[in-house]
C-alpha positions in Angstrom: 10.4 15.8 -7.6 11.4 14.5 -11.0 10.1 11.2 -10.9 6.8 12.3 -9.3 6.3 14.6 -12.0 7.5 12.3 -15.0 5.6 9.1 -13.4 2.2 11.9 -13.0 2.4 12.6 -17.0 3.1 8.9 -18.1 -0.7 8.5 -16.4 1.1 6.4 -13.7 -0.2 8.3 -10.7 -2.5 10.6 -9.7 -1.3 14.5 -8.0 -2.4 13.6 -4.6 -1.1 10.5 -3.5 1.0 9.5 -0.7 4.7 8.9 -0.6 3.8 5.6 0.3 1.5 5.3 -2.6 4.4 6.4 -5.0 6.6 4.4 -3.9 4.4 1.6 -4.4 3.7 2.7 -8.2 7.3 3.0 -8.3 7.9 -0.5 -7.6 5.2 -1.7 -9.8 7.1 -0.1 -12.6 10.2 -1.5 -12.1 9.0 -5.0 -11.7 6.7 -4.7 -14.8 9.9 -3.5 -16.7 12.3 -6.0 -15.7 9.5 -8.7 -16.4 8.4 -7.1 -19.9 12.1 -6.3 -21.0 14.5 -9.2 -22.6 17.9 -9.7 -20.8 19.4 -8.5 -23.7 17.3 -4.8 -24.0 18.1 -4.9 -20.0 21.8 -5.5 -20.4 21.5 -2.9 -23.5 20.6 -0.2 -21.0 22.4 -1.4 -17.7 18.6 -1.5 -16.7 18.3 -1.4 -12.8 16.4 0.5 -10.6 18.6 3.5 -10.3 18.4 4.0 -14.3 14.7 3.8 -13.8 15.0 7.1 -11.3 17.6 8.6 -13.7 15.1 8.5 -16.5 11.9 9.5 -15.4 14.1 12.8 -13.9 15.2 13.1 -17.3 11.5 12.5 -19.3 10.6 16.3 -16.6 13.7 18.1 -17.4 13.1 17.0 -21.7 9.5 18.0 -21.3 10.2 21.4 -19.3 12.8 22.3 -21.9 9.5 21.9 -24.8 10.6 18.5 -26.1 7.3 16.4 -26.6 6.5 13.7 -25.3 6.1 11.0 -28.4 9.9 12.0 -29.6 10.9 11.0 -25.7 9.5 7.6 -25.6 11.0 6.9 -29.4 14.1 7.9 -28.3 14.0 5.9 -25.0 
């Protein structure tokens, strides 16, 4: 899964943990971005969680296609 992957080579998770577990760090991500980000940057982005899952599908596919990671993140 995309997000798996993406959230796996942010450092996020680890390979072997359970969907539960995911989910979890999932969650954790999203509420740590919606408390870090200004209304403004969030409104920028339409930020919800759905974006978030759109994203992290897209950092896998960028990375798989040989983009690196540091030009991802500047670009996000």
């Amino acid at each position: 899964m995309g997000v798996n992957n993406a959230m796996e080579m942010l450092g996020l998770i680890g390979k072997t943990l359970s969907k539960r577990e995911v989910s979890k760090a999932f969650a954790s991500l999203d509420l740590a971005l919606r408390q870090e980000l200004t209304d403004e940057e969030k409104a920028a982005m339409n930020y919800n969680v759905i974006m978030l899952e759109h994203a992290l599908c897209k950092i896998k596919r960028l990375t798989a296609r040989g983009i690196v990671m540091k030009k991802i993140l500047q670009e996000i």
